[in-house]
Every structure is written in structure tokens, then in C-alpha cells.
C-alpha positions as CSV (number, residue, x, y, z in Angstrom):
1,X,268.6,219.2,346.6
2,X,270.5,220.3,349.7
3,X,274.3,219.2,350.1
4,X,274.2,215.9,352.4
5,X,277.0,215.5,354.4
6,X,278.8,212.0,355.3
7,X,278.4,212.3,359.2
8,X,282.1,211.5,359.8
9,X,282.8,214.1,357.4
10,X,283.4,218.2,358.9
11,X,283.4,220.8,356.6
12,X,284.0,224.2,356.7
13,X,283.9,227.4,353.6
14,X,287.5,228.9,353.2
15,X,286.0,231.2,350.3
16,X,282.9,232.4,348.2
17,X,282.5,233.6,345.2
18,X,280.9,237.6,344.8
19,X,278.5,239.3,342.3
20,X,281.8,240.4,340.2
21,X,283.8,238.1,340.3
22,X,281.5,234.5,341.3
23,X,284.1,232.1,340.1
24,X,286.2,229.9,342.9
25,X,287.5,226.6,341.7
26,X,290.5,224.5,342.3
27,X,291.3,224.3,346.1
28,X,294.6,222.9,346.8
29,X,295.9,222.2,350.7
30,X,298.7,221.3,352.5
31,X,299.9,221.2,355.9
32,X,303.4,222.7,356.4
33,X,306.2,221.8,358.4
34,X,305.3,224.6,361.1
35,X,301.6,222.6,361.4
36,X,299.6,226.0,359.6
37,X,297.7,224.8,356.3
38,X,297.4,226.8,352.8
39,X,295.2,226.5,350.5
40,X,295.0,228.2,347.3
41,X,292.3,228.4,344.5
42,X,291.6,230.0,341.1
43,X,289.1,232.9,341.6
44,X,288.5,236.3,339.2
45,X,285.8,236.0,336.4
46,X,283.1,233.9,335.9
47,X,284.9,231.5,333.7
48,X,288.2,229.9,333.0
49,X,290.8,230.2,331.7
50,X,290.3,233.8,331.1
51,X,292.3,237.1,331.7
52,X,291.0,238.2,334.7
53,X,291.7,234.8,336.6
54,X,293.8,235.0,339.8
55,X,295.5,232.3,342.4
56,X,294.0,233.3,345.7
57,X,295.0,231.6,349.1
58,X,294.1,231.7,353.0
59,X,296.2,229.9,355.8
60,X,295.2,228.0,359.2
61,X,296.5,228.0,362.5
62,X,293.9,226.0,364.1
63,X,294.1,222.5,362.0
64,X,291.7,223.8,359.1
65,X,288.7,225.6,361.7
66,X,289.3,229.2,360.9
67,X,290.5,230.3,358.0
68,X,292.6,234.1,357.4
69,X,291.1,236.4,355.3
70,X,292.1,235.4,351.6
71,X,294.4,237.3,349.5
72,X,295.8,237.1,346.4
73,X,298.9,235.1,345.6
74,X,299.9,235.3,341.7
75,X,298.4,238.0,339.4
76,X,299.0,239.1,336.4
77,X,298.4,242.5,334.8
78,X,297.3,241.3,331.0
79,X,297.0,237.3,331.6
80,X,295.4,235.1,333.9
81,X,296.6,233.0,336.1
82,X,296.0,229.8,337.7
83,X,298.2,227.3,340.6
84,X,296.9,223.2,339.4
85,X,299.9,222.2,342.2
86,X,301.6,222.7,345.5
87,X,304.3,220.7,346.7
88,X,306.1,221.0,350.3
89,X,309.6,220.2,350.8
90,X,310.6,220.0,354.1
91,X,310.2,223.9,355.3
92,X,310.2,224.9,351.4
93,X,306.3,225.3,350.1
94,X,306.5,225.7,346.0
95,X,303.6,226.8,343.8
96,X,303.6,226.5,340.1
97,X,301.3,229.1,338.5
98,X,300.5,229.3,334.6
99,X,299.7,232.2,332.7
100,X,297.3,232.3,329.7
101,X,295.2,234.7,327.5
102,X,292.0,233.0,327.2
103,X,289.8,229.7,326.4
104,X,290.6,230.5,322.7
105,X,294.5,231.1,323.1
106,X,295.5,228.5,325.9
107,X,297.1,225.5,324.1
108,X,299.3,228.1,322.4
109,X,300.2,231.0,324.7
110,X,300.4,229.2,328.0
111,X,303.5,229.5,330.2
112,X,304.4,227.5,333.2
113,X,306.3,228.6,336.1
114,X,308.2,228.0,340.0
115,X,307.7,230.0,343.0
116,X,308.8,228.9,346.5
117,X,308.4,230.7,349.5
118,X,310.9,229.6,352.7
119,X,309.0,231.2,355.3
120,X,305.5,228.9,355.6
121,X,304.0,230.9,352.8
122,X,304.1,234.2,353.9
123,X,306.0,235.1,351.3
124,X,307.1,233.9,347.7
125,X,309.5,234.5,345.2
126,X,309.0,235.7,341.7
127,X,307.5,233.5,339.4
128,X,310.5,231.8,337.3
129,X,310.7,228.8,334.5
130,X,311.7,225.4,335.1
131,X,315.3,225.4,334.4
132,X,316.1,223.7,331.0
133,X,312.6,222.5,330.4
134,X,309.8,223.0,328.5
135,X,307.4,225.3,329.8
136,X,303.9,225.1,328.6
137,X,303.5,222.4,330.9
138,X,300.3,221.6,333.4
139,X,301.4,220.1,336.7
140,X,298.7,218.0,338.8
141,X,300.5,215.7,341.1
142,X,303.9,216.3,343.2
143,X,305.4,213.2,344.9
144,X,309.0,212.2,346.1
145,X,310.9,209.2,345.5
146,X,313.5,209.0,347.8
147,X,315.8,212.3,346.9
148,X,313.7,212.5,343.5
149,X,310.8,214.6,342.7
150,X,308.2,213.6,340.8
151,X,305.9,215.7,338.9
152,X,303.3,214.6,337.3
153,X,301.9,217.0,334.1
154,X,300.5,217.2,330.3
155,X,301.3,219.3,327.4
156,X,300.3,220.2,324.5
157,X,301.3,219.5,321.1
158,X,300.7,220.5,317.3
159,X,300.3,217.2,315.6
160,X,297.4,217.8,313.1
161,X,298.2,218.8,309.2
162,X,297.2,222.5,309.8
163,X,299.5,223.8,311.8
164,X,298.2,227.5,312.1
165,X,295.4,228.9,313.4
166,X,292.5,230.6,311.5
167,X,293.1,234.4,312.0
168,X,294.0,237.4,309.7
169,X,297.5,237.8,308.6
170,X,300.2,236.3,306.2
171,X,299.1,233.0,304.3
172,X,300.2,230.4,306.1
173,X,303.0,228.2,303.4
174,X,304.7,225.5,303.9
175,X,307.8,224.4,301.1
176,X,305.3,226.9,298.5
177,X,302.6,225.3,299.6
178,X,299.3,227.4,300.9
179,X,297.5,225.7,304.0
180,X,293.8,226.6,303.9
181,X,292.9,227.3,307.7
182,X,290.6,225.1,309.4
183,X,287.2,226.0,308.9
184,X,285.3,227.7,311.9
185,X,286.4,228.9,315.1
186,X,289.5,229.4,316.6
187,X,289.5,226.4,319.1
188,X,288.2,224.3,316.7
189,X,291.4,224.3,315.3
190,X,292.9,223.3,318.1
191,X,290.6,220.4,319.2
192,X,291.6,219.2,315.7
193,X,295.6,219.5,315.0
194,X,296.1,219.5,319.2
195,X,296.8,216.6,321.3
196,X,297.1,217.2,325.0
197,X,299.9,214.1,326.0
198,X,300.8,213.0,329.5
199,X,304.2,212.0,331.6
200,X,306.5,213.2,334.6
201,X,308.8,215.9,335.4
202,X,311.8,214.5,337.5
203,X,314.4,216.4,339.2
204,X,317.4,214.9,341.4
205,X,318.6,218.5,342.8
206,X,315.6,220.1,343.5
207,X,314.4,221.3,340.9
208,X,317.9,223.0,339.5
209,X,317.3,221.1,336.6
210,X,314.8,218.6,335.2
211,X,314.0,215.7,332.7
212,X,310.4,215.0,331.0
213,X,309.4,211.3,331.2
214,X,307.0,209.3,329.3
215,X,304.6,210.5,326.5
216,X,301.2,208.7,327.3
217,X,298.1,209.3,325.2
218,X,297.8,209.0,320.7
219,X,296.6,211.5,318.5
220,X,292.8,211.9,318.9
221,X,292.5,211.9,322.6
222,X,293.9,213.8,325.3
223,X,295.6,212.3,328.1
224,X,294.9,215.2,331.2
225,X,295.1,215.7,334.8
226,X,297.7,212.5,335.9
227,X,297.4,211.8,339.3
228,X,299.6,208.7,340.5
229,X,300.4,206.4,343.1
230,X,303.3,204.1,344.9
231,X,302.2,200.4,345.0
232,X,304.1,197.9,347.6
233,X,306.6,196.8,344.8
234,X,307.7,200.1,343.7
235,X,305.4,200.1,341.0
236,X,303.9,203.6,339.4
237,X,300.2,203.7,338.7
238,X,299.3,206.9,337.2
239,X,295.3,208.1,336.4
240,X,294.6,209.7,333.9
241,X,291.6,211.9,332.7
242,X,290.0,211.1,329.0
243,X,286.7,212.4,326.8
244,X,285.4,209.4,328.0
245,X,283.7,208.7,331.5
246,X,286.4,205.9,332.8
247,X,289.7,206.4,334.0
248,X,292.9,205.4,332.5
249,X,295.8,203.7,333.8
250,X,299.5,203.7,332.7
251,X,302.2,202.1,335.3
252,X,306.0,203.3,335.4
253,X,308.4,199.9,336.7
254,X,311.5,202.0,336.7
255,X,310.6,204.8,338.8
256,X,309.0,206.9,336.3
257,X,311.7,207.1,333.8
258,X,309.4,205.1,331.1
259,X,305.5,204.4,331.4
260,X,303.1,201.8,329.7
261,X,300.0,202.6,327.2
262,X,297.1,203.9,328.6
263,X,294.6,201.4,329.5
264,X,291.1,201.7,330.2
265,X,290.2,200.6,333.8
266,X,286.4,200.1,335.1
267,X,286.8,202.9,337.4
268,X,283.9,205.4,336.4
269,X,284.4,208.9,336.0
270,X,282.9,211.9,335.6
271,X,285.4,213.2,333.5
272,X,287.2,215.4,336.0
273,X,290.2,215.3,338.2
274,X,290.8,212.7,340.7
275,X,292.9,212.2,344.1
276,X,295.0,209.5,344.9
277,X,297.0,209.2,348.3
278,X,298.7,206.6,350.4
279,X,298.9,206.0,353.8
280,X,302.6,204.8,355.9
281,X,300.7,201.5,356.4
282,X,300.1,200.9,352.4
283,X,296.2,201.7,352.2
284,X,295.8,203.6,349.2
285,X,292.6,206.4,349.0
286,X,291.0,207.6,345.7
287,X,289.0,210.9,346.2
288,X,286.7,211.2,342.6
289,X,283.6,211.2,341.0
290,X,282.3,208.1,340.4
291,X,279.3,208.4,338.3
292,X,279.4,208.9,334.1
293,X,276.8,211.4,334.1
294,X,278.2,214.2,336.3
295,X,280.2,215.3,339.2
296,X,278.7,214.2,342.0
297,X,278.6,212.6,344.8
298,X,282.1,213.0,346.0
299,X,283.1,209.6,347.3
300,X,286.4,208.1,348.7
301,X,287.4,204.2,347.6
302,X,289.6,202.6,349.8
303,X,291.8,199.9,348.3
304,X,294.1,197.5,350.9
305,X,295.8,196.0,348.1
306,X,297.1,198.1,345.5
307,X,294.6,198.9,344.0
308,X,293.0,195.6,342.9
309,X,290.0,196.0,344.8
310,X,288.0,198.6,346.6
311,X,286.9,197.4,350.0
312,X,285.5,200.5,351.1
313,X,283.2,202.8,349.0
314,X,282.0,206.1,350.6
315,X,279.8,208.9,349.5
316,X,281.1,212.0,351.4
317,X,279.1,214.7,349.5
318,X,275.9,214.3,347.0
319,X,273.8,217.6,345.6
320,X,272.7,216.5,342.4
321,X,272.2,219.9,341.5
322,X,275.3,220.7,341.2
323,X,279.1,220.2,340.5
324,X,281.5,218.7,343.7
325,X,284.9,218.3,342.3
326,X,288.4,218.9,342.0
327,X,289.4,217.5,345.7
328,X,293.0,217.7,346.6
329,X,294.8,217.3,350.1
330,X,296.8,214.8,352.5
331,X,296.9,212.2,355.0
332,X,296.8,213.3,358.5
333,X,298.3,210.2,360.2
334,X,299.0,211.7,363.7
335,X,295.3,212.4,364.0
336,X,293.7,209.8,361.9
337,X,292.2,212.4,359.1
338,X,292.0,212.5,355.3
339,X,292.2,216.1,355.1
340,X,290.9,218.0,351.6
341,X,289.6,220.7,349.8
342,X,287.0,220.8,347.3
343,X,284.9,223.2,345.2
344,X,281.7,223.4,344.1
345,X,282.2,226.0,341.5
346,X,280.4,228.6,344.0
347,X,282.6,228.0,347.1
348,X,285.7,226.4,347.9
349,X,285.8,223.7,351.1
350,X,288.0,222.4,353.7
351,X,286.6,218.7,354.7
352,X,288.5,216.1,357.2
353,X,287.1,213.0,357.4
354,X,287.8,210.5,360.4
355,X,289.1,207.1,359.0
């Protein structure tokens, strides 16, 4: 089936996988303050996470038409890498790459880091932890509350009863005790003493030092890929991806600083990351994939009322023969545009759509 196109919807290719190295995944775009946009993406390999992934980018100076030849932003020389998150701060643009080994290693080995650049991405400074924080963390959404910053992330933890992995080397004793290793692979140890948990990193100094909020998720399921929201009250609402096609929902009513159990909502899902934005006037826009069996279309819900209704339901992008995911991007109120990236696992995509 050929891509169909929403006809309010234009969409350009900012980059394309090759023969060697055919994987590009992950867009992320925003508009800085000197009007260029950047958009970086995971490319290297044919899979992820693996060692020979990269963060690639390309900037605009024409509002998203053209796009600069792409180059690479974060590499690493024995790990790979990838960026889940930008954020823009006034003329600051930060990145926050990871570094891992491979599928097999990643709940163990990853490691999470800053980079700003103060010159409208031209250039960026070396990779550095979060200052007094954990840092085996996965960011997905960056908002501001007033002076705070808002970060929204999972982790993972060992919570299981065998808490080493099945590889050559010492026993593994606890108290005098032998632990047999799981039986089987590597990562199904992990699926099976692993939980993957949910929350918010705030900082009121920009990012000189930071707190972890909330724990959302329970032993058995992972709680991954938040992505939240500012209702008219001041209330949090936070999605959340599961292993199960509907999103979840957890709401904050203190500003982040604690965050309710997870609860189901009858949002479908294909399992996959989700977008959330809001406009000045309140209108709140949810860019996902609302069908159980994979991901596609790509369709934008339109909510006028915190969220307790969709009034508008819009199919952007449908190819059922293949994935259309991961969109991520901003408002453009000036000129009336919900501007966005997106990848079909082949090429990555730079969309505005007229609202």
C-alpha cells in the first residue's frame, strides 16, 4: 500500500537509511530561538540498541523545506548511542544522549548524559552526567513549569530474586547461599528480575542539580516512554507506554513532586511512543497510534477539554505495510502549524500540518 497523505498535511524526507547502515529511527525537532530547526535521529546498524548506533542531526533555515546535509552529533568509539530528548531553553538547546553495549546488555550497562550547545546547535559540549543523580535514566518528555524543569524518564531496576545474570564467572552467593542463574538467555533474565518504572526529573537551577519524582509502574510490567501534559487546573497527566495495547495514565496535583497509580485509559495503542502538546489557548493535541494491531495510521486527537473528550480525530499518515511512529515536535502558533517528525523505520520525516 502507498503512504496516503492527509491533504492538509506537507511532508518532506530529512534522511534515508543506506545499504550499510539502513536503520533511521527516532526523529526529534525543535525550533530555536534564532527560528532554524534541528532535528536529530538514531541511525548506524540495522537494529537497536546496538554498538554501532549514532545520534545524527540536520538543521533548517527555511521553516522545515530544505534540510542541511546530516552529520553526526554523539558517537561513541565502543558503545552506541542514542538522543530519546531535546529540550530548548531560551537560546540554550540541550541533548541527552545514552550510551549502551547492546539489546542483551542495555538494562545494565546503560548511561545517561547532558550536552548543551549555546550557539543554535552548531556546536555542543562534551557529554556529562546529571549532577547528583542517577544515571541510567531514559528521558522522553522536557517541559517547564514556571522556573522548573520537568523531565519526564524511566529506569530500570533489579527487583526479581536472581539478581545476576547467566554468564561464566564466579558463583553468584548471597549470605552462603548459591543462586542458580536463570535458565536461558541472557535477556531473559532480565525480562524476569527487571522492572522498567516511571517518574520525573526536576531541577530549579537548570539543571545544576536535580531530584527524581514518583515511581509509577509494579513488578511485572514496565512503565516506558512518559509523555505528559498541563491541564487548566495545574493538573499533570502523564502517558505512559505498557505490554499492553492501551495507554496508561497517572496525574501529578502538586506539580510533579508525587504521582497517582497507573490507570488504564481507553485510548488504544499500538504499543509505541506517543506525543502530547498544548496550545496558549488550552487545546491539547495527542500525536499516536491508535490501532492495537500495529503502528499505523498516524493520527492526531484533538481534545478542548482536558482531555475528557476527543472532538477531532485525524488520520495524517496510513501504509499498512509498514511502521509510522515515534512522532515528536511543537506548536507553531505564529503560523498556525503542528510541526513534527516522524520515522518509518526506513526514513525519517518532517510534516506540518495546518490546524
Amino acid at each position: 500500500m502507498k503512504q496516503l497523505y492527509h491533504e492538509k498535511l506537507k511532508t518532506v524526507v530529512v534522511a534515508s537509511g543506506t545499504e550499510n547502515d539502513p536503520l533511521v529511527l527516532e526523529g526529534i525537532v525543535r525550533k530555536l530561538s534564532d527560528s532554524s530547526l534541528f532535528l536529530s535521529w538514531t541511525g548506524g546498524g540495522n537494529t537497536e540498541p546496538h554498538v554501532r548506533n549514532v545520534t545524527r542531526y540536520s538543521k533548517s533555515y527555511d521553516g522545515g523545506n530544505t534540510w542541511d546535509s546530516e552529520k553526526i552529533l554523539f558517537s561513541h568509539p565502543n558503545k552506541g548511542i542514542f538522543t530519546p530528548a531535546l529540550f530548548v531553553d531560551g537560546d540554550h538547546l540541550y541533548a541527552f544522549p545514552n550510551s549502551y553495549y547492546n539489546h542483551t546488555t542495555f538494562a545494565q550497562d546503560m548511561q545517561s548524559y547532558i550536552s548543551v550547545s549555546t550557539d543554535y546547535g552548531k556546536s555542543f559540549s562534551p557529554p556529562a552526567s546529571f549532577k547528583g543523580c542517577i544515571n541510567n535514566i531514559h528521558i522522553k518528555c522536557t517541559e517547564k513549569l514556571g522556573d522548573k524543569w520537568l523531565f519526564a524518564c524511566s529506569w530500570y531496576e533489579i527487583d526479581g530474586t536472581n539478581w545476576a545474570p547467566p554468564m561464566e564467572g564466579k558463583e553468584c552467593i548471597v549470605a552462603g547461599t548459591e543462586i542458580k542463574p536463570t535458565s536461558g538467555q541472557y535477556w531473559a533474565w532480565v525480562t524476569s528480575n527487571h522492572t522498567e518504572y516511571s517518574g520525573v526529573l526536576i531541577s530549579e537551577d537548570k539543571g545544576e542539580s536535580w531530584r527524581l519524582h514518583g515511581r509509577i509502574g509494579h513488578k511485572g510490567r514496565n512503565f516506558v516512554e512518559p509523555m505528559f501534559t498541563f491541564l487548566s487546573d495545574g493538573t499533570i497527566v502523564m502517558f505512559l507506554r505498557t505490554n499492553i495495547p492501551y495507554l496508561f495514565e497517572s496525574r501529578s496535583y502538586d506539580g510533579g513532586l508525587t504521582w497517582s497509580e497507573a490507570v488504564q485509559t481507553n485510548i488504544p495503542s499500538a504499543i509505541t511512543k506517543v506525543k502530547l502538546l498544548k496550545d496558549s489557548h488550552g487545546t491539547i493535541y495527542l500525536l499516536h497510534n491508535p490501532n492495537p494491531k500495529g503502528r499505523h495510521p498516524l493520527a492526531l486527537w484533538i481534545s478542548d477539554d482536558d482531555m475528557q473528550t476527543w472532538s477531532k480525530k485525524i488520520e495524517l499518515v496510513n501504509d499498512d505495510s509498514r511502521p509510522l511512529c515515534y512522532p515528536d515536535g511543537f506548536i507553531d502558533e505564529t503560523n498556525g502549524k503542528l510541526c513534527f517528525s516522524w520515522e518509518d523505520r526506513r526514513q525519517i520525516y518532517y510534516s506540518e500540518f495546518t490546524l
